[in-house]
N, C-alpha and C positions, 0 to 999 in steps of 0.2 A: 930110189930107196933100195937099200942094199937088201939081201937076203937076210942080214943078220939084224937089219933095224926093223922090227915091227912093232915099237910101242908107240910110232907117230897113229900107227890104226886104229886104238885108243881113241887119240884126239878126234881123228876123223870121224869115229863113229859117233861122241860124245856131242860134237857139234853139227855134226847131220839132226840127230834127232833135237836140238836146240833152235836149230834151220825151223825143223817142222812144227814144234812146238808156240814160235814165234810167228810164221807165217796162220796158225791156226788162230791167235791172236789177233792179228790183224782183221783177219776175214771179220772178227764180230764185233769189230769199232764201225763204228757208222755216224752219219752227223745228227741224227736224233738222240743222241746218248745224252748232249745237252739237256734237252730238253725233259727225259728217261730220269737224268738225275735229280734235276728237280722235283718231279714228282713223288721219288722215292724219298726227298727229304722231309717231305712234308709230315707235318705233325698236329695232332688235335688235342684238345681238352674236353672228355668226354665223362662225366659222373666226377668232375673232380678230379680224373684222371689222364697221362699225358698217353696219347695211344700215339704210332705210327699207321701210315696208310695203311700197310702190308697185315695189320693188325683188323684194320674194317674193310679195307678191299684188295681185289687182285689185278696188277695193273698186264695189259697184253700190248706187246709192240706191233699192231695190223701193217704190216712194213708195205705191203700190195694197197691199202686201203686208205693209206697215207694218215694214218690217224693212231690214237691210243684209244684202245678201248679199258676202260675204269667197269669191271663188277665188284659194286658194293654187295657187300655180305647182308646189309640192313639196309635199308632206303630211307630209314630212319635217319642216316648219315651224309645222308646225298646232300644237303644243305651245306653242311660242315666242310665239305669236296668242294662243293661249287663255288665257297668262299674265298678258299686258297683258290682257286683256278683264277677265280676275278684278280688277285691282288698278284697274281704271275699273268697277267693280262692275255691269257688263254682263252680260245674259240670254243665252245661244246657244245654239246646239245645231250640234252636229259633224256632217257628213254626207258624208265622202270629202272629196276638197277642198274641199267647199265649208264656211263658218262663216255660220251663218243668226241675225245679230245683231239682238235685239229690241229696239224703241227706243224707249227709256223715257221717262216721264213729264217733262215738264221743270218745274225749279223758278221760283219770280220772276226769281230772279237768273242764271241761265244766259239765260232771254228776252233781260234788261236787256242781255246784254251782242251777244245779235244788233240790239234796238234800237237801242245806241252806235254798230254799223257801221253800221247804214243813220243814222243822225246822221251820220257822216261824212261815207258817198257824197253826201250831201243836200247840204251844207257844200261838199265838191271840186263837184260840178255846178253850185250855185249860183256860185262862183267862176270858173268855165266861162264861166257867162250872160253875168258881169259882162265879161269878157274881149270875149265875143262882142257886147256892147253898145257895147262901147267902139271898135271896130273902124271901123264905121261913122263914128261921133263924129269920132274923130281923122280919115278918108278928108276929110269934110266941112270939118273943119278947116285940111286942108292945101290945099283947094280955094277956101276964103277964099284963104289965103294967093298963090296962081296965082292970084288974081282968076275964076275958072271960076264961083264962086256969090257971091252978096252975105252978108252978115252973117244976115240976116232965114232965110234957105232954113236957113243954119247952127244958129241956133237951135230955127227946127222940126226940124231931123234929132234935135239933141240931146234935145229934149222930145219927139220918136217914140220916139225908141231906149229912153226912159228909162222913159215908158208902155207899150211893150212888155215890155221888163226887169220890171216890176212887175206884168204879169201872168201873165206865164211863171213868175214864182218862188211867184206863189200858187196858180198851178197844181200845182208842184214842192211846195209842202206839203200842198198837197192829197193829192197821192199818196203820200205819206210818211206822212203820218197815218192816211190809208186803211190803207196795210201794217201799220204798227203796231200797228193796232187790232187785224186780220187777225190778226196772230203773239200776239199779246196774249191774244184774245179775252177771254171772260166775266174 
């Protein structure tokens, strides 16, 4: 990089902190998210009325404990909980308000579909990158155009920006693949 091109450090920085931002991501996918979503979908018919879980109770991921702990707000409700749990063929056991859900084995196909969301997030952050590459680009660009840099500076910025781009995103599969494996395992 020439002394005269520094709008590639733009991109560099732009996609550093999209590195870190995306690796923080990752850290909080786990294989009981399956399981996490379900719960949180869950819905009741209460007075007539359609409530959410999150509405009669508060669900806790015991990640050490291998379980979900469910505090009902009301024990009144614990019946209503326990129904939906039978009919998502869930293990518990009832203990005042609390509902101590055990959390089951998962199959290929429930993984596959926490892999498709971190395909995603992977997909939205790479499209991030490509934003935050382009940034610089076009800056450099408009500065041809002001006369402020020659052609020559212009082109180094776009072939910085664009080798940076290119290692940032194989770092981003990098770490993709790392999780997958993770969530996968054997």
């Amino acid at each position: 990089m020439s002394p005269l091109e520094n709008y590639s450090i733009q991109a560099l920085n732009l996609l550093e902190g999209l590195i870190i931002e995306y690796e923080e991501t990752m850290k909080n996918i786990r294989r009981d998210d399956v399981t996490l979503k379900e719960l949180k979908k869950l819905r009741f018919t209460i007075n007539n009325r359609i409530r959410k879980i999150s509405d009669i109770a508060e669900i806790k991921n015991e990640i050490h404990e291998n379980r979900f702990k469910i505090i009902v707000f009301n024990s009144d409700y614990n019946e209503f909980i326990t129904s939906e749990l039978d009919e998502l063929k869930l293990s518990y056991n009832v203990d005042g308000q609390f509902i101590l859900v055990k959390k089951p084995n998962y199959n290929y196909n429930q993984l596959m579909t926490i892999v498709d969301d971190i395909e995603k997030k992977k997909n939205k952050i790479l499209s991030k990158c490509t934003k935050a590459k382009l940034e610089p680009v076009l800056r450099a660009r408009n500065a041809v155009e002001n006369e402020f840099i020659d052609q020559a500076v212009q082109r180094e910025t776009s072939n910085n920006c664009q080798k940076i781009f290119e290692e940032k995103e194989e770092k981003i599969k990098r770490i993709t693949l790392k999780k997958i494996k993770e969530l996968l395992g054997k």
